[in-house]
N, C-alpha and C positions, 0 to 999 in steps of 0.2 A: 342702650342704657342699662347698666349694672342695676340688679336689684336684689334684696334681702330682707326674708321676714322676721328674722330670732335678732333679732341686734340689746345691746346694752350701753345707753346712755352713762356716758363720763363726762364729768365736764373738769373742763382746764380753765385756768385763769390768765391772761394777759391783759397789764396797769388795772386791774381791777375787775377787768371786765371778763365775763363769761362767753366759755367754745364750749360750744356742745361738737364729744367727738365717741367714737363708737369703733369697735375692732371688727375688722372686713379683711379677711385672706391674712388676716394674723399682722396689721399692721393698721394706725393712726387713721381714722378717714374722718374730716372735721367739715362743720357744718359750715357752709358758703355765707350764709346768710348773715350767722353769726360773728364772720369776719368779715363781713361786707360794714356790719357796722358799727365793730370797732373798728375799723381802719378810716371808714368813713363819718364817721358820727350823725349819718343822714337819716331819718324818721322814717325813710323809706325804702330799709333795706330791700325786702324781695322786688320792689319796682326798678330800685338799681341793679340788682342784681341780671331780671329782667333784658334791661338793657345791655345791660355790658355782654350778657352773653351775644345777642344777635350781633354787638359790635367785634368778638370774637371772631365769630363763625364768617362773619362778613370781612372780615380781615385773613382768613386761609386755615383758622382753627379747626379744622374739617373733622380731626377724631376729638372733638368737645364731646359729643354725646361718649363715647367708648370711655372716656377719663372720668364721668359724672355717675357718682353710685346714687340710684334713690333711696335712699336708706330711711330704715324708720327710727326717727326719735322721741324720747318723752319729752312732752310741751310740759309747761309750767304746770298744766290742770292735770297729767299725770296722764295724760293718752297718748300714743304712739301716734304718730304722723311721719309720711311720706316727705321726708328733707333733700335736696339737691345737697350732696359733699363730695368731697374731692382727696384723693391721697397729700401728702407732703409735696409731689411731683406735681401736681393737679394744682395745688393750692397756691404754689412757685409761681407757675404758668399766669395763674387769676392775680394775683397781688403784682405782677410786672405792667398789669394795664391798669389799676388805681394808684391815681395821683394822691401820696400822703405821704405827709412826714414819720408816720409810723410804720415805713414798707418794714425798710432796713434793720430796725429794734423787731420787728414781728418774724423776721424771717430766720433770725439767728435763735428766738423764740420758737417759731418751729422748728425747726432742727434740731434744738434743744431735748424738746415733746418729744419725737422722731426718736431721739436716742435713747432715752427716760424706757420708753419702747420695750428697746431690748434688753434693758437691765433688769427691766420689769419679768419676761420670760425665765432670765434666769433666775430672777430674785422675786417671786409673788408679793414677799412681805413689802418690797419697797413701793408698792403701791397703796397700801394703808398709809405706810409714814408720810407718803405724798399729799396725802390727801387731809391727813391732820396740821401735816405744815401748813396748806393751803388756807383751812379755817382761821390757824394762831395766824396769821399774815393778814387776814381780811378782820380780825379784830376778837374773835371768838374766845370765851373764857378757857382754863383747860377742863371743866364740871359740862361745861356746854357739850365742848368738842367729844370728850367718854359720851356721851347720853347720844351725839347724834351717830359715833360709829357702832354705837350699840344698834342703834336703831337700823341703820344699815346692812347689818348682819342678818336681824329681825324682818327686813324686807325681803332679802334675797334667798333667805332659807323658806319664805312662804314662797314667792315667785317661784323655787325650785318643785318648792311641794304639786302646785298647779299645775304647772307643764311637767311634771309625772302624772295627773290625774285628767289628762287633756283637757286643760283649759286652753284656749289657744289665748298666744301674745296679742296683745295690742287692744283693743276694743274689750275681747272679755277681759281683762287683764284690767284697764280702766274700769269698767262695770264695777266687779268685784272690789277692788278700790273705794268707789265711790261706796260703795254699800256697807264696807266696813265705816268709812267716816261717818255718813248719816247715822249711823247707828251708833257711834261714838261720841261726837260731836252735835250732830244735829244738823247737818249740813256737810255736801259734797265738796271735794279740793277745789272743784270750780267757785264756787260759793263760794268756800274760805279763803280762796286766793283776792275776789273782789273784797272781801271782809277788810282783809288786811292792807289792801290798796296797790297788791302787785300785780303785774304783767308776767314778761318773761321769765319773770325771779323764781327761784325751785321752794317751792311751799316750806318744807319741813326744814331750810334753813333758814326762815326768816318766825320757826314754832320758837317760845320757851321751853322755859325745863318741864313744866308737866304738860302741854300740849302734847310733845315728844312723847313723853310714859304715858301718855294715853294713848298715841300711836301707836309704841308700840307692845302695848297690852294688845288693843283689838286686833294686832295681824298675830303676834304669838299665839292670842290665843283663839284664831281663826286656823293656824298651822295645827295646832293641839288638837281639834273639832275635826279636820278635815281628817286626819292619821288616825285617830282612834275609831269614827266612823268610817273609815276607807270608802270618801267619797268622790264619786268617778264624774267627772264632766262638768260643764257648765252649771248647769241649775242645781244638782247636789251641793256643786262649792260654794253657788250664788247661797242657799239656804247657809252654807256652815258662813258663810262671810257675816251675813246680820249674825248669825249667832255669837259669831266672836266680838262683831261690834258690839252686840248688848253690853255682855259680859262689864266691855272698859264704860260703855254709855252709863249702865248702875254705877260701877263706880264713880263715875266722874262726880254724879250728880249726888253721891252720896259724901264726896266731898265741899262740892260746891253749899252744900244745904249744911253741912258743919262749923265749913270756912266763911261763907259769908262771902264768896269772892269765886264769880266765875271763872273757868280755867280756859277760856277762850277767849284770848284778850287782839284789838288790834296794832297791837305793838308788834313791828319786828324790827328788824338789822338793817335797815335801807341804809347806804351813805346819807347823811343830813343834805348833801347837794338834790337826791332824789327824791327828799321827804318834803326838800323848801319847792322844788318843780311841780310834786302832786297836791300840795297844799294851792299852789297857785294858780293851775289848771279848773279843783274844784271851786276856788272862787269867781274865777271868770264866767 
């Protein structure tokens, strides 16, 4: 079983729907799971998934385990978790034993991805452009789309700052997270992900426009905290973390008490197909 602790969640879009996928040996490796169900549309992806593997293995699959990278990915609440993924060659092999009319559009879809790849090494920038098409394609303003690649930039310059300061990925990585929101917000991504009524869905694209600049004030200015104090390790940066949450938590509340109108709203971006499913689920 292939394993790796430093990974960095991307996600891809195919008909709408979300792959969480992650670079492993300099090349595409996408989450199983994630295509288990879009292609299946079943409630129960890791159980299928489950299954289909032992019917793999029980069919002569024998190097299943050698193809299967455990990689870690961000969940939706923003922690790194141990995922089953597979290469492009990997991912071939699994979508030729699910039965769906979406094999053959998903596989010229990957291949696609796969190539995207290495335009990408030669070309860095064409991976922002990707990633902004992506949002104008799923419906996003172009004021939205500026505020969330800004915000982007603003995460991965704090994430870079930590792993120089040894924080390790995954778990402190969440912690510190969670610590900047509460102290921003009033509550952790966990929290605000139930707030707003999402599951899978990635938090900070279903924020508004000041949700976002509240973001990202408290990691800016938890990067600002952490550099000028040259704070080393876990608990130094968990301290600069609340501190830089304060910082956006005053503000926020210093606008909320002007405006009249709190900045943590539970509105976000669901398609209305997903908005009419969770309205009807809490009424049952």
């Amino acid at each position: 079983m292939i394993t790796q602790d430093q990974t960095i969640t991307k996600i891809a879009i195919f008909q709408k729907k979300e792959v969480r996928k992650t670079l492993h040996k300099n090349e595409w490796w996408f989450s199983i799971i994630d295509i288990i169900e879009v292609l299946t549309d079943t409630p129960r992806p890791r159980k299928y998934w489950s299954d289909l593997k032992k019917k793999l293995i029980k069919e002569g699959y024998s190097e299943m385990s050698d193809k299967i990278g455990h990689l870690k990915l961000t969940s939706p609440d923003g922690k790194k978790r141990e995922t089953d993924c597979a290469n492009t060659e990997g991912i071939f092999r699994i979508i030729q034993s699910i039965p769906s009319p979406k094999a053959e559009p998903f596989k010229r879809w990957l291949a696609k991805v796969g190539y995207e790849r290495v335009q990408e090494i030669e070309d860095p920038e064409l991976a922002t452009k990707r990633t902004r098409a992506i949002y104008k394609a799923k419906g996003y303003s172009n004021a939205w789309i500026e505020k969330r690649m800004r915000g982007i930039e603003v995460r991965e310059t704090l994430t870079d700052e930590w792993k120089k300061r040894g924080v390790k990925e995954g778990q402190e990585y969440a912690i510190l997270t969670a610590e900047i929101s509460r102290a921003t917000f009033g509550i952790t991504p966990s929290q605000y992900q139930k707030f707003k009524g999402l599951k899978r869905e990635n938090l900070r694209d279903h924020m508004n426009d000041l949700e976002l600049i509240f973001s990202m004030l408290g990691e800016a200015s938890t990067t600002e905290i952490a550099r000028n104090k040259n704070t080393q390790g876990f608990f130094e940066n968990k301290t600069a973390a609340k501190q830089g949450g304060d910082i956006a938590g005053e503000a926020r509340k210093k606008l909320e008490l002007k405006s009249g109108k709190k900045v943590s709203t539970g509105e976000n971006y669901l398609p209305e197909s997903k908005k009419k499913q969770k309205l009807k689920s809490e009424n049952q």
